[in-house]
C-alpha positions in Angstrom: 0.0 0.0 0.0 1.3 3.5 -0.7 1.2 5.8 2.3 -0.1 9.2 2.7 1.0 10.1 6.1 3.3 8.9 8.3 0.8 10.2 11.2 -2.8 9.5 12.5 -4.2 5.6 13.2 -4.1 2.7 10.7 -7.9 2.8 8.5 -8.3 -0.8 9.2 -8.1 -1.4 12.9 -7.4 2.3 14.2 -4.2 1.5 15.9 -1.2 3.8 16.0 0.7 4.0 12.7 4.7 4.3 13.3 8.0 4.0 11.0 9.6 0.7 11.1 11.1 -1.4 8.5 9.3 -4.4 6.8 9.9 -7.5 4.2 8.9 -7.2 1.0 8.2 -10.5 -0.9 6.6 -11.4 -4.4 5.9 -15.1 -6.0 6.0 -14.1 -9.7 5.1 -17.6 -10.6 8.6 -18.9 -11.8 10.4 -17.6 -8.9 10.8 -15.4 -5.6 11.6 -12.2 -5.0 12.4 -10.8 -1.4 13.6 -7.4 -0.2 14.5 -7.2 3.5 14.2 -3.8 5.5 12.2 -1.7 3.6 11.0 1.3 5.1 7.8 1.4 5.7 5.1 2.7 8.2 3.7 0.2 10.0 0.5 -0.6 12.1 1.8 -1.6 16.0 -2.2 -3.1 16.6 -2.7 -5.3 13.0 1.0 -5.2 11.2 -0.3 -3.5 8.1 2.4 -1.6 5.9 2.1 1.2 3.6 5.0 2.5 1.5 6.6 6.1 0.1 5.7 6.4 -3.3 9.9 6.7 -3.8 10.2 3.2 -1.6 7.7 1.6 -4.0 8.8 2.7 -7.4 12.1 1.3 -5.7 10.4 -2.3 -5.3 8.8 -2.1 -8.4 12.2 -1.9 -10.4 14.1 -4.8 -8.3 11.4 -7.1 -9.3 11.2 -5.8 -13.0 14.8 -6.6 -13.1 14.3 -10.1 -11.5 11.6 -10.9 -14.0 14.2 -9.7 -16.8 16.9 -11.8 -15.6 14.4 -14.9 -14.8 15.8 -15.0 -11.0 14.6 -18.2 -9.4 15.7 -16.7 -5.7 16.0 -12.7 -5.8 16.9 -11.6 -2.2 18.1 -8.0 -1.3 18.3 -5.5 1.3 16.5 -2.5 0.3 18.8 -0.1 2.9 21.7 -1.3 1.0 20.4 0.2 -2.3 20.2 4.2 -3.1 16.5 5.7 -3.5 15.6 8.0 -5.5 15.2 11.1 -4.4 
């Protein structure tokens, strides 16, 4: 989910929305991609995650690559890679 605010409560539970970091994981069919701490904003009551719109174009290029290269396994670390700004 993309995320508007950093602040208020989560819309599905109203619990307390608060930055943290989260895994990322897609089954594209033929393989697995995986992308460990991502930032994210996450619910502390139900877990739910929302994404900067600069975190998910991010996400969306590593596993457009993936699906290029056919990757069986893809696993990164999202804090490793640069953003953009």
């Amino acid at each position: 989910m993309a995320q508007n605010a950093n602040a208020g409560n989560c819309p599905l539970c109203r619990g307390h929305k608060k930055a943290g970091h989260a895994l990322f994981s897609v089954d594209m069919g033929f393989g697995v991609v995986v992308v460990r701490h991502v930032p994210a904003t996450i619910c502390d009551q139900c877990g739910a995650e929302w994404f900067s719109d600069s975190v998910a174009a991010k996400l969306e290029t590593i596993v457009a690559e993936a699906r290029a290269k056919k990757a069986l396994v893809e696993v990164t670390t999202l804090e490793d890679l640069p953003l953009a700004a």
